[in-house]
SEKELUM-395580 format. One record per atom (N, C-alpha, C): x, y, z; residue in three letters. Coordinates in steps of 0.02 Angstrom, whole numbers, padded with zeros to 5 digits, always signed. Example, Ala and Ser with C-alpha at 12.3 -4.5 7.8 and 13.67 -1.06 7.14 Angstrom:
# SEKELUM-395580
+00660-00284+00390ALA/+00615-00225+00390ALA/+00660-00165+00390ALA/+00642-00112+00354SER/+00684-00053+00357SER/+00645+00002+00394SER/
***
This chain:
# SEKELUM-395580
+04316+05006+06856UNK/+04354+04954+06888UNK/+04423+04950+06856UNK/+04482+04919+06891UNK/+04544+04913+06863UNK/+04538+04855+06833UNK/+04574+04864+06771UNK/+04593+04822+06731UNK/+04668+04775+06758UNK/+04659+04721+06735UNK/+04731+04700+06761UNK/+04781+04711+06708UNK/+04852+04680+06747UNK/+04903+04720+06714UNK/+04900+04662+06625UNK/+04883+04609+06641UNK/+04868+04567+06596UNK/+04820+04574+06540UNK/+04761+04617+06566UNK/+04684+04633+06512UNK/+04743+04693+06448UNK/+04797+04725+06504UNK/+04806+04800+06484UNK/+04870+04791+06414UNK/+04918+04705+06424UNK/+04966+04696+06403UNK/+04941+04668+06336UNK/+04863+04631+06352UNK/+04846+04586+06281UNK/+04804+04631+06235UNK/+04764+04701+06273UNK/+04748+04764+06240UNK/+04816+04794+06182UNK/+04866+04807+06214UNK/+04901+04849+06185UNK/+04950+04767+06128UNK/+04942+04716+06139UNK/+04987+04671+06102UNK/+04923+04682+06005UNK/+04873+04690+06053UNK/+04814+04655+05997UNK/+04814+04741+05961UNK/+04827+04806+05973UNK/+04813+04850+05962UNK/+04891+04860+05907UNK/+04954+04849+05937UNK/+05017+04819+05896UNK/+05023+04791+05851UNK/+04956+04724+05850UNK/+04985+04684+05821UNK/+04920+04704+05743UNK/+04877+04754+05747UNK/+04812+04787+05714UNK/+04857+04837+05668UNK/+04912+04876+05703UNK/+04939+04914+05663UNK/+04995+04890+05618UNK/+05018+04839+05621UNK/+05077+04798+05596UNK/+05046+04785+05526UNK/+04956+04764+05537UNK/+04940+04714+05483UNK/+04938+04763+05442UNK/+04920+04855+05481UNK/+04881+04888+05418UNK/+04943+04898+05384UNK/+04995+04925+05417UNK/+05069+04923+05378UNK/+05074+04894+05331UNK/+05074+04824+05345UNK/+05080+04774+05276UNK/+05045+04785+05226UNK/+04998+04771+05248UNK/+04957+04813+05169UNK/+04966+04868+05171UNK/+04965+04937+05191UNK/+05010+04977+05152UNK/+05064+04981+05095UNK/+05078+04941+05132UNK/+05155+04920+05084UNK/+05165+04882+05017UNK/+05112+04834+05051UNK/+05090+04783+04999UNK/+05058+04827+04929UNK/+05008+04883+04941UNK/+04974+04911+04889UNK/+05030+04978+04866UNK/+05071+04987+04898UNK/+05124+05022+04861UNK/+05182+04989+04835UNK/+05213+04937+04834UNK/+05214+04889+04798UNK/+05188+04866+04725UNK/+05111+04853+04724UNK/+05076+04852+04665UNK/+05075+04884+04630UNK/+05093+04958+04643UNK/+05054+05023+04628UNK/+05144+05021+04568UNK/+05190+04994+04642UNK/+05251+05019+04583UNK/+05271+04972+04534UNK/+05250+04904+04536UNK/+05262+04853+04491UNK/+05187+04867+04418UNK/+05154+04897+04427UNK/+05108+04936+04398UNK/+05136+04966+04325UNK/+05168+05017+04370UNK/+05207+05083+04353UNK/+05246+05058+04314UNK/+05299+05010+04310UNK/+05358+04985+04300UNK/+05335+04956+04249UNK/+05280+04891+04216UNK/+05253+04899+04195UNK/+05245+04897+04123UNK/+05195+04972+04142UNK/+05180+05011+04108UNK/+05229+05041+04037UNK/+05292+05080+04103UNK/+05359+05099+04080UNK/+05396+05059+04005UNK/+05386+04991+04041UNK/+05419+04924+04013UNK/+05391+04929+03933UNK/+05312+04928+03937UNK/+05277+04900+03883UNK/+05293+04983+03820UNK/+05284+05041+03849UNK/+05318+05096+03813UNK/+05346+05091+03773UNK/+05420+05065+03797UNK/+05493+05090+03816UNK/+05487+05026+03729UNK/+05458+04962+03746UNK/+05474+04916+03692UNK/+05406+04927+03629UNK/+05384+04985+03638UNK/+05339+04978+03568UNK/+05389+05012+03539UNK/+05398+05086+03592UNK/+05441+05139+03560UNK/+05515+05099+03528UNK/+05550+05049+03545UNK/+05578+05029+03511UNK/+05582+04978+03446UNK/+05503+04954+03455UNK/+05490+04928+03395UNK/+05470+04967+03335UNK/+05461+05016+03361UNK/+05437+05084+03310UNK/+05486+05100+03275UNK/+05537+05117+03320UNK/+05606+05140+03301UNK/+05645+05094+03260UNK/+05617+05024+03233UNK/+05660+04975+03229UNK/+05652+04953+03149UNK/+05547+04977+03164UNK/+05513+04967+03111UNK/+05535+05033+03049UNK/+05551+05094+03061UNK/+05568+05158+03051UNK/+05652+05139+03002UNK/+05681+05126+03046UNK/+05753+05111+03021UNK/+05761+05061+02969UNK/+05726+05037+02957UNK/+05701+04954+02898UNK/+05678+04991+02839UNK/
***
């Protein structure tokens, strides 16, 4: 049977609006992934300079 043009507009809004969300979280967990990373970097970057600080003393 045909669908109306209405069944076909709230199919494809709800199917739009399914891929938007997965986006976001996509994004959202790459995001995390780089504030993670960053971080990580951060906590390094300041031992290695406490090392270096402790070294020079």
């Amino acid at each position: 049977m045909w669908k109306s043009a209405k069944s076909r507009a709230e199919e494809q809004f709800t199917a739009t609006q399914k891929k938007s969300k997965q986006a976001l979280t996509e994004k959202e967990k790459a995001r995390q992934e780089s504030e993670k990373r960053v971080a990580s970097l951060r906590a390094l970057r300041l031992a290695k300079e406490a090392a270096d600080k402790e070294a020079a003393e």
